[in-house]
N, CA, C and O of each residue as an XYZ file, in Angstrom:
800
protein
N      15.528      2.336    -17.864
C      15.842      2.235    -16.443
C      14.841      3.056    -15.647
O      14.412      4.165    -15.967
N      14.531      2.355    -14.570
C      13.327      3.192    -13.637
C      14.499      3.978    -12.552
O      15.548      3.614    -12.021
N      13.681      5.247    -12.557
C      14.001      6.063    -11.818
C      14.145      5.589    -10.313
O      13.275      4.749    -10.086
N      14.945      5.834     -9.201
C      14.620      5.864     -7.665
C      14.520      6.786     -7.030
O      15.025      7.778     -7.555
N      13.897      7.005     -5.694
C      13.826      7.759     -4.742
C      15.074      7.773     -3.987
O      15.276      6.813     -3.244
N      16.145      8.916     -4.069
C      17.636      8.603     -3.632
C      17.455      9.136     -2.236
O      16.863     10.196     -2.033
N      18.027      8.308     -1.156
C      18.361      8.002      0.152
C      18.643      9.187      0.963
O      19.748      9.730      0.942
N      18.007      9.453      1.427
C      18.880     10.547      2.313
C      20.134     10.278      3.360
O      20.284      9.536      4.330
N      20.763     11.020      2.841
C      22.298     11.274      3.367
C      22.427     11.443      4.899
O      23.539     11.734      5.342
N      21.525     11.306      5.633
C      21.342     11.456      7.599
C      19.981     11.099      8.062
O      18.988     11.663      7.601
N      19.928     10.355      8.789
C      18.450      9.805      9.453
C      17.300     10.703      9.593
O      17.444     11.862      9.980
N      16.069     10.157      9.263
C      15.059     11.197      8.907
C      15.113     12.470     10.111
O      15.152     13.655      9.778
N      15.109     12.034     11.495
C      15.212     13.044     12.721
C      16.787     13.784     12.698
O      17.060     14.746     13.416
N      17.677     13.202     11.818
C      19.188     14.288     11.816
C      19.099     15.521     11.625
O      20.003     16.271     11.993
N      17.902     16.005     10.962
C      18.166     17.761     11.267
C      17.367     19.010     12.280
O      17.335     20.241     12.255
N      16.726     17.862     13.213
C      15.606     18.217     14.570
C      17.014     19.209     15.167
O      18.198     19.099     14.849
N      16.486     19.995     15.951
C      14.921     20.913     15.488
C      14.744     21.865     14.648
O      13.792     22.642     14.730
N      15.788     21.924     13.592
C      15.840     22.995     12.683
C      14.957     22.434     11.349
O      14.433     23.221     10.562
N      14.908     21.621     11.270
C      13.983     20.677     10.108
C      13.084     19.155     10.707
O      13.961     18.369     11.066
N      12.411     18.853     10.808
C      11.493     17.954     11.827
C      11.192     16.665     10.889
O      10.887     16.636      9.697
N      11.375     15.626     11.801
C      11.401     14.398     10.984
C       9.836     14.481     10.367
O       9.771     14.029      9.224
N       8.850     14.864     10.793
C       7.637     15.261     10.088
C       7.551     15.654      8.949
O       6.852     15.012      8.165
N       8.120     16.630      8.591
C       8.938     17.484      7.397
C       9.461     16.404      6.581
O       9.139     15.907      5.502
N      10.530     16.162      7.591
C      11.311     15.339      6.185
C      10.437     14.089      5.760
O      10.673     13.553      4.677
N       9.342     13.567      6.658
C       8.480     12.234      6.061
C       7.692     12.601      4.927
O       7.571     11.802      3.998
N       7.127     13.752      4.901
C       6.103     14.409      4.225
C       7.287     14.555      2.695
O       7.266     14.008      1.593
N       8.008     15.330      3.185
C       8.775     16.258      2.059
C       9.975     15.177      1.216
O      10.338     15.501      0.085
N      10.203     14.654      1.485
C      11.143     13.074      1.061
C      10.258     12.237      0.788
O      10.338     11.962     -0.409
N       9.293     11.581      1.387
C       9.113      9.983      1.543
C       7.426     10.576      0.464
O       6.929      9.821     -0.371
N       6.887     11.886      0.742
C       5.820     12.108      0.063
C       5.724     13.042     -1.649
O       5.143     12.742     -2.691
N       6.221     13.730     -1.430
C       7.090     14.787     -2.374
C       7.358     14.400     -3.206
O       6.595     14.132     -4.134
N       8.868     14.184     -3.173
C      10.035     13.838     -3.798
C       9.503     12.517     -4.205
O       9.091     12.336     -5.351
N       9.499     11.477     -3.192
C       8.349     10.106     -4.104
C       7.677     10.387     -5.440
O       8.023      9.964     -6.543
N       6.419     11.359     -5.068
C       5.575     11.711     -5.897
C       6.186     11.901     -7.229
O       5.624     11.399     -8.203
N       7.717     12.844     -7.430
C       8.325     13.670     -8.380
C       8.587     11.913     -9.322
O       8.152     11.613    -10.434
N       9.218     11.266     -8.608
C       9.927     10.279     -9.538
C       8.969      9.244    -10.108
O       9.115      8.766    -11.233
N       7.860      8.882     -9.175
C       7.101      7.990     -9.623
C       6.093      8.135    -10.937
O       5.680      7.334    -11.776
N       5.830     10.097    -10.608
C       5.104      9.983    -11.825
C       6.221     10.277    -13.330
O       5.872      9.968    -14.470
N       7.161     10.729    -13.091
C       8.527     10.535    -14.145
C       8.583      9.555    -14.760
O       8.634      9.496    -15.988
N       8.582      8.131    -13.577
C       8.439      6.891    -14.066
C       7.501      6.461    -15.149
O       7.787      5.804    -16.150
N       6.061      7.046    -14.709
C       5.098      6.626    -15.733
C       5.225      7.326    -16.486
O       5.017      6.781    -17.570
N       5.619      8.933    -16.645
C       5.600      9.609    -17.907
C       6.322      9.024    -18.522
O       5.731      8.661    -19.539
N       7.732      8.552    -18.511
C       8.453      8.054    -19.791
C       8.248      6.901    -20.343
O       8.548      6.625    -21.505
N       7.552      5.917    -19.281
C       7.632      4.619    -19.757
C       7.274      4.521    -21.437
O       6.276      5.015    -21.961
N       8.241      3.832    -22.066
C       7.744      3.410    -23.346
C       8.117      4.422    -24.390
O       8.038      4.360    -25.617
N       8.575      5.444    -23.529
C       9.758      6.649    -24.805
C      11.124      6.336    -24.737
O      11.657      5.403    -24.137
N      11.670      7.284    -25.469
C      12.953      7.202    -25.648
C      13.661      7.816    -24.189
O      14.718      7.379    -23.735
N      12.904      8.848    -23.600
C      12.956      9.234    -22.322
C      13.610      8.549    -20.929
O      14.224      9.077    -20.001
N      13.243      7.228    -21.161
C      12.518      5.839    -20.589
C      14.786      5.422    -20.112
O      15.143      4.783    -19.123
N      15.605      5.937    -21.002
C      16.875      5.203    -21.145
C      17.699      6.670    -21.033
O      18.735      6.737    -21.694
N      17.421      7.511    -20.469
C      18.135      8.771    -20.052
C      18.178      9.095    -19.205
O      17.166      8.870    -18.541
N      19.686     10.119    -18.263
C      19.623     10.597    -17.394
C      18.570     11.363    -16.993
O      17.688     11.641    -17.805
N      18.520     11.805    -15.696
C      17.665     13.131    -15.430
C      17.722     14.078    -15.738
O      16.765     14.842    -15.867
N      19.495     14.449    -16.065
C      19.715     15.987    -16.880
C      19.764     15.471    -18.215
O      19.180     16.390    -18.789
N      19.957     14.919    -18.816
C      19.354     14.535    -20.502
C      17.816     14.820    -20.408
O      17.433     15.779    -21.078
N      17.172     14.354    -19.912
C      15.791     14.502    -19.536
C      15.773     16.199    -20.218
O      15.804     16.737    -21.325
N      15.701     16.604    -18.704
C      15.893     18.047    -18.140
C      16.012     19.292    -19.533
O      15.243     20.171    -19.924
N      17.713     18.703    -20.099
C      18.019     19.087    -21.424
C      16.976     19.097    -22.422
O      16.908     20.140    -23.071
N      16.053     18.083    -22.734
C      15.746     17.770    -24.018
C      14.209     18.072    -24.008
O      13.447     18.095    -24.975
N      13.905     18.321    -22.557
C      12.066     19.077    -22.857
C      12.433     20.643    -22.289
O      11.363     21.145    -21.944
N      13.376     21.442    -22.103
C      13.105     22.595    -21.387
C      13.014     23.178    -22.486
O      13.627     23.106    -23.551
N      11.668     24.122    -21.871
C      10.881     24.943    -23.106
C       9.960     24.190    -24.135
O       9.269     24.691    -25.022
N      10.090     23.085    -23.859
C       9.160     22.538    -24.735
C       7.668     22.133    -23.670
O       7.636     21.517    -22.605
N       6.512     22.780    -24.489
C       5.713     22.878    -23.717
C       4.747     21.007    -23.601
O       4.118     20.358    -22.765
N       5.178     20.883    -24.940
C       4.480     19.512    -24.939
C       4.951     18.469    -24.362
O       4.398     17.390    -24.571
N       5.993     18.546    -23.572
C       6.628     17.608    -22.618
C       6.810     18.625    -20.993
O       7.900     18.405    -20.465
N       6.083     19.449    -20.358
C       6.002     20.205    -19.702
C       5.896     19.303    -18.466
O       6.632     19.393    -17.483
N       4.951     18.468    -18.615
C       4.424     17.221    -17.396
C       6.120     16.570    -16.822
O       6.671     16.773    -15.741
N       6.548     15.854    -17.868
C       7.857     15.538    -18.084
C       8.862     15.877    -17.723
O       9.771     15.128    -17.364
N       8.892     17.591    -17.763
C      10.283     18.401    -17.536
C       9.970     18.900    -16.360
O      10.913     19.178    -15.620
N       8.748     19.115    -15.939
C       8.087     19.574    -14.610
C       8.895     18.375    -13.704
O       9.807     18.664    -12.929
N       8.500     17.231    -13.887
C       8.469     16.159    -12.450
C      10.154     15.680    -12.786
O      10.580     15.032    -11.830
N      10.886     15.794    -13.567
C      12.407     15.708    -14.019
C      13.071     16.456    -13.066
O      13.902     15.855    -12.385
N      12.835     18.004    -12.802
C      13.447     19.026    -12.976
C      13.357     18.800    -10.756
O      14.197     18.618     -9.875
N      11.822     18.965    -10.805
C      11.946     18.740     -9.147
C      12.473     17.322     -8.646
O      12.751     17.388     -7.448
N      12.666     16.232     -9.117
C      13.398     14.880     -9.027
C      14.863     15.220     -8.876
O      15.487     14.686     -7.959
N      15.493     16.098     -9.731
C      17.159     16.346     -9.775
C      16.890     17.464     -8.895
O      17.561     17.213     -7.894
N      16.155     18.785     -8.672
C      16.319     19.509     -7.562
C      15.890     19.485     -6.347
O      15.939     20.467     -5.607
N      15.502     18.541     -6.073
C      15.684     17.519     -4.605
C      16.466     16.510     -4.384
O      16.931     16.398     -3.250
N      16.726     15.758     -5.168
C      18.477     14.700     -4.749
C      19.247     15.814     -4.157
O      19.675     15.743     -3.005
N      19.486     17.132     -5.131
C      20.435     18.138     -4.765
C      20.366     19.030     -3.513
O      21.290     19.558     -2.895
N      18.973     19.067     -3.283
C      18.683     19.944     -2.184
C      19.044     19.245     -0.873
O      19.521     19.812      0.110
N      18.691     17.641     -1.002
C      19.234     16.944      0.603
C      20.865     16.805      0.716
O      21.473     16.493      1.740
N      21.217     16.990     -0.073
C      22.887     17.148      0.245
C      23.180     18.216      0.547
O      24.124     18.325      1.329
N      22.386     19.648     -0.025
C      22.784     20.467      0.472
C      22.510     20.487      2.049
O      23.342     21.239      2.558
N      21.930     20.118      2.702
C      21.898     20.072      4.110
C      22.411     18.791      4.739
O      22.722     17.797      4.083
N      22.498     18.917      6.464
C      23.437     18.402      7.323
C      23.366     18.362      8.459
O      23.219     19.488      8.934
N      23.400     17.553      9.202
C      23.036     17.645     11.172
C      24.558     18.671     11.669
O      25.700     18.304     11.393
N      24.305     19.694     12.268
C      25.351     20.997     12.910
C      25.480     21.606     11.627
O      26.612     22.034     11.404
N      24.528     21.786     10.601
C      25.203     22.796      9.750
C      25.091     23.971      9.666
O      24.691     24.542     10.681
N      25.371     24.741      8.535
C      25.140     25.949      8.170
C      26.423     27.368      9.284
O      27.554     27.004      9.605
N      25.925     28.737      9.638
C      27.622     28.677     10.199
C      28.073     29.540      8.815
O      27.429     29.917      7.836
N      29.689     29.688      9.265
C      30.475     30.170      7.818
C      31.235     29.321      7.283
O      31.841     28.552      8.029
N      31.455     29.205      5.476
C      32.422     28.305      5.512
C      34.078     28.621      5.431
O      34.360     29.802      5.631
N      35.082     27.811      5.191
C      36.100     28.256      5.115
C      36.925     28.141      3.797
O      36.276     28.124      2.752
N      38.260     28.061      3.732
C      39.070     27.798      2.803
C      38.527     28.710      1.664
O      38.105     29.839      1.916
N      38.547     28.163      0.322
C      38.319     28.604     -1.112
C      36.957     29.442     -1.382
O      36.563     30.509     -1.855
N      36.502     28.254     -0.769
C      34.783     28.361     -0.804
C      34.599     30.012     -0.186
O      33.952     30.754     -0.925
N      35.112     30.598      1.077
C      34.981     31.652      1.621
C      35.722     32.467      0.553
O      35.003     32.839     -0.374
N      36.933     32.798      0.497
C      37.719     33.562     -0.135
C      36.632     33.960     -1.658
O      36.569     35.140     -2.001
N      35.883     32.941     -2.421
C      35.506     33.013     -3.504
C      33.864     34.637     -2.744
O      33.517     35.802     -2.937
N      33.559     33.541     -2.003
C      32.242     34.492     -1.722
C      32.819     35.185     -0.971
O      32.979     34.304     -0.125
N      33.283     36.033     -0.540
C      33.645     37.812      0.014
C      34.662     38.434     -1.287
O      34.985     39.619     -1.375
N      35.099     37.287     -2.309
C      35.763     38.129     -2.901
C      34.454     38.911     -4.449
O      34.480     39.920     -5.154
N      33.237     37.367     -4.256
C      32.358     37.881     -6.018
C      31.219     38.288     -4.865
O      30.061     38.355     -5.275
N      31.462     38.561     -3.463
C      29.754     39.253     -3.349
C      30.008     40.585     -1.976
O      29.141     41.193     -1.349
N      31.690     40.696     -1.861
C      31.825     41.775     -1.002
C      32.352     41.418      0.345
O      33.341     41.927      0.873
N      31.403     40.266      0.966
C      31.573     40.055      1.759
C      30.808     38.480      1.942
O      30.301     38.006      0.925
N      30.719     37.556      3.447
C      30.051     36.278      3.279
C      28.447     37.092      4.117
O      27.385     36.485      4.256
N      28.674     38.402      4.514
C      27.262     38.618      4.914
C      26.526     39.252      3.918
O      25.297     39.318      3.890
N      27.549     39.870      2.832
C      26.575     40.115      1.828
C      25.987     39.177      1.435
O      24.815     39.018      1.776
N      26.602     38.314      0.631
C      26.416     36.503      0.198
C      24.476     36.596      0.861
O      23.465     37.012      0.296
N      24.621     36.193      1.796
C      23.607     35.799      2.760
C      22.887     36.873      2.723
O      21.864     36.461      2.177
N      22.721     38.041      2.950
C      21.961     39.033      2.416
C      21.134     38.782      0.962
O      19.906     38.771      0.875
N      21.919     38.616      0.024
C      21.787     38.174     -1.434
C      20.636     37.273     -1.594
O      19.554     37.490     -2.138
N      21.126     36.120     -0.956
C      20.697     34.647     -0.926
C      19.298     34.786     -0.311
O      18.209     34.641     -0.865
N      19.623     35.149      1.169
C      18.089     35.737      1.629
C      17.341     36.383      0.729
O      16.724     35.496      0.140
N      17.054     37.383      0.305
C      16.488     37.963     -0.762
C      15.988     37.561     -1.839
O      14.883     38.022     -2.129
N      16.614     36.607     -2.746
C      16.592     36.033     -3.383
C      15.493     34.551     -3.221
O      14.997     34.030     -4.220
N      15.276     34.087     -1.968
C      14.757     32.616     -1.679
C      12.899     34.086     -0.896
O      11.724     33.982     -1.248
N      13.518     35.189      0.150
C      11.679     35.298      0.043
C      11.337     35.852     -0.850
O      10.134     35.892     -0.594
N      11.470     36.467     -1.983
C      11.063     37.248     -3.260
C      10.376     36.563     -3.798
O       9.345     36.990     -4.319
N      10.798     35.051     -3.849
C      10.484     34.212     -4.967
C       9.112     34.633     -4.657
O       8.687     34.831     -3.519
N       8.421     34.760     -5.792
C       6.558     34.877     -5.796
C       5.943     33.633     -5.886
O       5.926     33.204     -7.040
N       5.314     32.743     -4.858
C       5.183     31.231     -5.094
C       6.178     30.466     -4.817
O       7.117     30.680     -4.050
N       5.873     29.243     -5.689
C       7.038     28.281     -5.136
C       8.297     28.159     -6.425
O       8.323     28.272     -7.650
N       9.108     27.912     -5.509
C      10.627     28.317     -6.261
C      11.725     27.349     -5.677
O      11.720     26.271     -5.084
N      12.764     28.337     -6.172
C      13.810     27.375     -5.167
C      15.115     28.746     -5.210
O      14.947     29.647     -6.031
N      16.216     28.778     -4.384
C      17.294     30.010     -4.206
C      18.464     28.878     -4.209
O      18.627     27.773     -3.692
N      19.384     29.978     -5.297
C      20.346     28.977     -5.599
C      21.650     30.279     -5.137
O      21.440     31.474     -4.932
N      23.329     29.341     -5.060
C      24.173     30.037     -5.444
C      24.600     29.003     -6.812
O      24.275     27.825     -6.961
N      25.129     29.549     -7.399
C      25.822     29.151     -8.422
C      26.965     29.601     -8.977
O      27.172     30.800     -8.790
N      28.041     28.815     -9.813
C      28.772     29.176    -10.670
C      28.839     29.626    -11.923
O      28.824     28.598    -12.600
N      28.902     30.507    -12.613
C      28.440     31.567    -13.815
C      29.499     31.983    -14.607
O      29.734     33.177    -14.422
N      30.321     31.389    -15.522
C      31.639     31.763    -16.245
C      32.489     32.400    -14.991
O      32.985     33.496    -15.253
N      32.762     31.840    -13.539
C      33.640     31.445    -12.785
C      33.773     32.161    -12.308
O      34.893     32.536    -11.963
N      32.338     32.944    -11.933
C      31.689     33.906    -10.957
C      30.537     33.066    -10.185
O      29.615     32.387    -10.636
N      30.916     33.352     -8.894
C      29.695     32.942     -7.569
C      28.745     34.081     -7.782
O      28.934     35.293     -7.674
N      27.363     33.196     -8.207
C      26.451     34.369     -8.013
C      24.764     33.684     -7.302
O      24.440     32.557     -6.925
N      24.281     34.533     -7.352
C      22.770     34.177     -6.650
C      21.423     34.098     -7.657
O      21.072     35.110     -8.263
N      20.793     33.005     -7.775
C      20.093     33.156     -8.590
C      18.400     32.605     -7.632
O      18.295     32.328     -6.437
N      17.472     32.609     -8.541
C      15.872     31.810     -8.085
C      15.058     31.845     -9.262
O      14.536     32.695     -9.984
N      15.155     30.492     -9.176
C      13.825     29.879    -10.006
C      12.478     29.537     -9.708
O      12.173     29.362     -8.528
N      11.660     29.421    -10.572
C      10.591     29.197    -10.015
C      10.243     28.168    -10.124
O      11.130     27.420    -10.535
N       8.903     27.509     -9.868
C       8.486     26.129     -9.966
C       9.117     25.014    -10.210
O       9.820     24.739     -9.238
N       9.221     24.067    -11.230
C      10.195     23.195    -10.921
C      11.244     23.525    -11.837
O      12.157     22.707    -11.951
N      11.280     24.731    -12.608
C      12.843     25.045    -13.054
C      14.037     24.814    -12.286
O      14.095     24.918    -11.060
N      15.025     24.484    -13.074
C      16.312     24.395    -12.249
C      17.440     24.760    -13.400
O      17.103     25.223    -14.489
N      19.114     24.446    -12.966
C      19.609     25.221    -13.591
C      20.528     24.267    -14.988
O      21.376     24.605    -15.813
N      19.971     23.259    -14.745
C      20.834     22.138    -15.359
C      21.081     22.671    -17.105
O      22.153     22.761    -17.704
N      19.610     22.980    -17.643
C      19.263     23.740    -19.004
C      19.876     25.217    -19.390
O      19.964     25.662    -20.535
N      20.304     25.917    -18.105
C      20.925     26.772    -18.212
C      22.283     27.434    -18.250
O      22.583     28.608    -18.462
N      22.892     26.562    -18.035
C      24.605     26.976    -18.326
C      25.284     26.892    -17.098
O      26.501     26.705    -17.096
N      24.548     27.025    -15.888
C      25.208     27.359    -14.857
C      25.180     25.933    -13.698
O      24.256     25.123    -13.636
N      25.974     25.917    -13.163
C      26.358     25.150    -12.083
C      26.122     25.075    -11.054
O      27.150     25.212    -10.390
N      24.605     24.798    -10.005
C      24.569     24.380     -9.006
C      25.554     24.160     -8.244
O      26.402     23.351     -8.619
N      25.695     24.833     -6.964
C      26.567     24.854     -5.856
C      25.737     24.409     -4.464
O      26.234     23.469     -3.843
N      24.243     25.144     -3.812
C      23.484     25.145     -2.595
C      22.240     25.675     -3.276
O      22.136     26.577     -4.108
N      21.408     24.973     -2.778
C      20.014     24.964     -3.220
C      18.849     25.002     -1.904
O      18.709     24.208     -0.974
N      18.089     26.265     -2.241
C      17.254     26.287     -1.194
C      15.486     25.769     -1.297
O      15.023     26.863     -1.617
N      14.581     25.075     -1.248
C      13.640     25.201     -1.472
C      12.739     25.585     -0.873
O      12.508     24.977      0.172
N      11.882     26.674     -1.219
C      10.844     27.835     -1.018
C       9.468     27.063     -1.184
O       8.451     27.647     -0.810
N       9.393     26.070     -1.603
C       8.144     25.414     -1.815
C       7.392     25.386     -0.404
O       7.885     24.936      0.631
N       6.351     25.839     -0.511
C       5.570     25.577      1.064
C       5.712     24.200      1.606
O       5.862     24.161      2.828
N       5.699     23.017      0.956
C       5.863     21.970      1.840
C       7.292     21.753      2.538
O       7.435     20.943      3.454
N       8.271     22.489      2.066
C       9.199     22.377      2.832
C       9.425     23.098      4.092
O      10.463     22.883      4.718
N       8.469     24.008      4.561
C       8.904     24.456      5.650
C       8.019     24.682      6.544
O       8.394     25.041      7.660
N       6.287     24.482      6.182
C       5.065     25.201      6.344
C       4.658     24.048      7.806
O       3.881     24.491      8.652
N       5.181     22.753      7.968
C       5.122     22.274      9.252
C       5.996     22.783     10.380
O       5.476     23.006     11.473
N       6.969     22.931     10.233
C       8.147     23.720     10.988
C       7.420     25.155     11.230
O       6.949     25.530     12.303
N       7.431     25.957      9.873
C       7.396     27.504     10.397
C       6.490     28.262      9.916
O       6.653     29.479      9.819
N       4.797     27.298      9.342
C       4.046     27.506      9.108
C       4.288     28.898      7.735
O       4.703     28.393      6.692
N       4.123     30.179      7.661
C       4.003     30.828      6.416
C       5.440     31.906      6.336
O       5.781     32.630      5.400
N       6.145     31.689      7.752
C       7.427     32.271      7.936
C       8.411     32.279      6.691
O       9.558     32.640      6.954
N       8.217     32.037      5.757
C       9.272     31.721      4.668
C      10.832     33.051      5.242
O      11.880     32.407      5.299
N      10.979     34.072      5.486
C      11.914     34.674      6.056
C      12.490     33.883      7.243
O      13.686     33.675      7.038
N      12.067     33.367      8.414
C      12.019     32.346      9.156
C      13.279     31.174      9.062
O      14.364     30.966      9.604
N      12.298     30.476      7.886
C      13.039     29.028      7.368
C      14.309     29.807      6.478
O      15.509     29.662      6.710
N      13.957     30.310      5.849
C      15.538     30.471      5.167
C      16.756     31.008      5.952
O      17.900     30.770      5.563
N      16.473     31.813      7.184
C      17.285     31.885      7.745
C      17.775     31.223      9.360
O      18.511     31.574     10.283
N      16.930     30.143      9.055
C      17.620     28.638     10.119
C      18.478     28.207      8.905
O      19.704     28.236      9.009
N      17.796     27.751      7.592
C      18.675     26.996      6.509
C      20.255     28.063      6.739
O      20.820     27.813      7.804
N      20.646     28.682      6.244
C      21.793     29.301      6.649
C      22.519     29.304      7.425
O      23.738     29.315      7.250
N      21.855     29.293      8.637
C      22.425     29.423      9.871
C      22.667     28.225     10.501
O      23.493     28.182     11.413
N      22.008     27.151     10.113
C      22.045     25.959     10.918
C      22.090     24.755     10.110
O      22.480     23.753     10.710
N      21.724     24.595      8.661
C      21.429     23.644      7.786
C      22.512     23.421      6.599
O      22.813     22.537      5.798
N      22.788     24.297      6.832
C      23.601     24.623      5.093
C      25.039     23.371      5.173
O      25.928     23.662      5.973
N      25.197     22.109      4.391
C      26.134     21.564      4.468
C      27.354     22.588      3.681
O      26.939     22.487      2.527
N      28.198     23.215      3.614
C      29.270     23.928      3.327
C      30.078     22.764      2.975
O      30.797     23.150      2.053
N      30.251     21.934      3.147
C      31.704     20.980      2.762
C      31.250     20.526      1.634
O      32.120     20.655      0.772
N      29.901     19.860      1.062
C      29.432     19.963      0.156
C      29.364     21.125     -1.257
O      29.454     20.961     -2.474
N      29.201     22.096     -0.544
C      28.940     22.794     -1.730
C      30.259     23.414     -2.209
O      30.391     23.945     -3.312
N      31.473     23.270     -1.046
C      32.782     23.495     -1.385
C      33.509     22.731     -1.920
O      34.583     23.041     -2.436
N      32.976     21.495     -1.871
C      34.079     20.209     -2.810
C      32.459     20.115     -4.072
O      32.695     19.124     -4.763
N      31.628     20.488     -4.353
C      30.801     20.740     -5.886
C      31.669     21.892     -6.372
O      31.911     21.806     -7.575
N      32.219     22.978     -5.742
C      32.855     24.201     -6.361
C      33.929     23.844     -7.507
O      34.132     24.039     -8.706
N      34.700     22.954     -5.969
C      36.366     22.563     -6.426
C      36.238     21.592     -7.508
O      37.363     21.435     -7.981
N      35.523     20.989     -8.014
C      35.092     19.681     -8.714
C      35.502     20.710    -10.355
O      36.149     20.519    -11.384
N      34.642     21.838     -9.743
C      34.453     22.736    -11.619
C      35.816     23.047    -12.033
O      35.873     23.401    -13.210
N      37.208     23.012    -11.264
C      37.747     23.690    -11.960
C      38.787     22.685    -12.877
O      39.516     23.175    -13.739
């Protein structure tokens, strides 16, 4: 089965002016394209070729001789994930479970965001800032390049990407900047609160 380029969830201009339909043409339609198409040709004709993306993901991480492979896999599934995490009016605090969980595993929801911040400009290069679920602890993690967390045990909840093309038309080298519009203005919360509720 050939891979697709999955749809974004709100019209390319739905997250102006906090994210710019420029952005999203480049970073969706150029990017993310790029990730699946060459996926496409890497597997053609393996066993690869008839697997999910996290089977994928699973079955080259750490293996260096499928690196090409697990590279363009890994940013393919952590971009489907990253456009859901955002939303036209988002970001804000959230409520219900989702809140109670983060002030109860990080202190508070401004620690949370403290955390998270930290975590997305540190990254050295390009990365990505995650929260996640961790033996049924909310915690903060960042990966780098096209790592993600599928190979690792833990559960994707909100995903930030640090990659310069995601923000470098908007806010040019601001990376402190962009991550804290994403928060403040981007962050779909209903999403990452019904991915929470899903785990238990």
């Amino acid at each position: 089965m050939a891979f697709e380029l999955s749809a974004l969830p709100y019209p390319r201009d739905g997250l102006e002016p906090h994210m710019s339909s420029r952005t999203l043409e480049l970073h969706h339609g150029k990017h993310h394209q790029a990730y699946v198409t060459t996926l496409n040709k890497l597997v053609q004709g393996t066993p690869f070729a008839e697997q999910t993306l996290e089977q994928i993901i699973r079955a080259t991480a750490n293996d260096a001789a499928e690196a090409s492979i697990s590279n363009n896999a890994g940013q393919a599934w952590n971009h489907d994930f990253f456009w859901k995490c955002l939303r036209p009016r988002g970001g804000g605090k959230p409520s219900g479970d989702l809140l109670r969980r983060l002030e109860r595993d990080f202190g508070s929801f401004d620690k949370f965001k403290e955390q998270f911040k930290e975590a997305a400009v540190s990254q050295f290069g390009s990365g990505w800032a995650w929260l996640v679920l961790d033996g049924g602890t909310l915690k903060v993690a960042k990966t780098a390049n096209a790592a993600n967390l599928v190979a690792q045990g833990q559960t994707a909840l909100l995903a930030c990407d640090v990659w310069e093309h995601a923000y470098y038309l908007d806010f040019q080298n601001r990376r402190p900047d962009f991550v804290q519009t994403f928060l403040d203005h981007l962050v779909n919360w209903e999403f990452v609160a019904k991915t929470l509720a899903a785990e238990r």
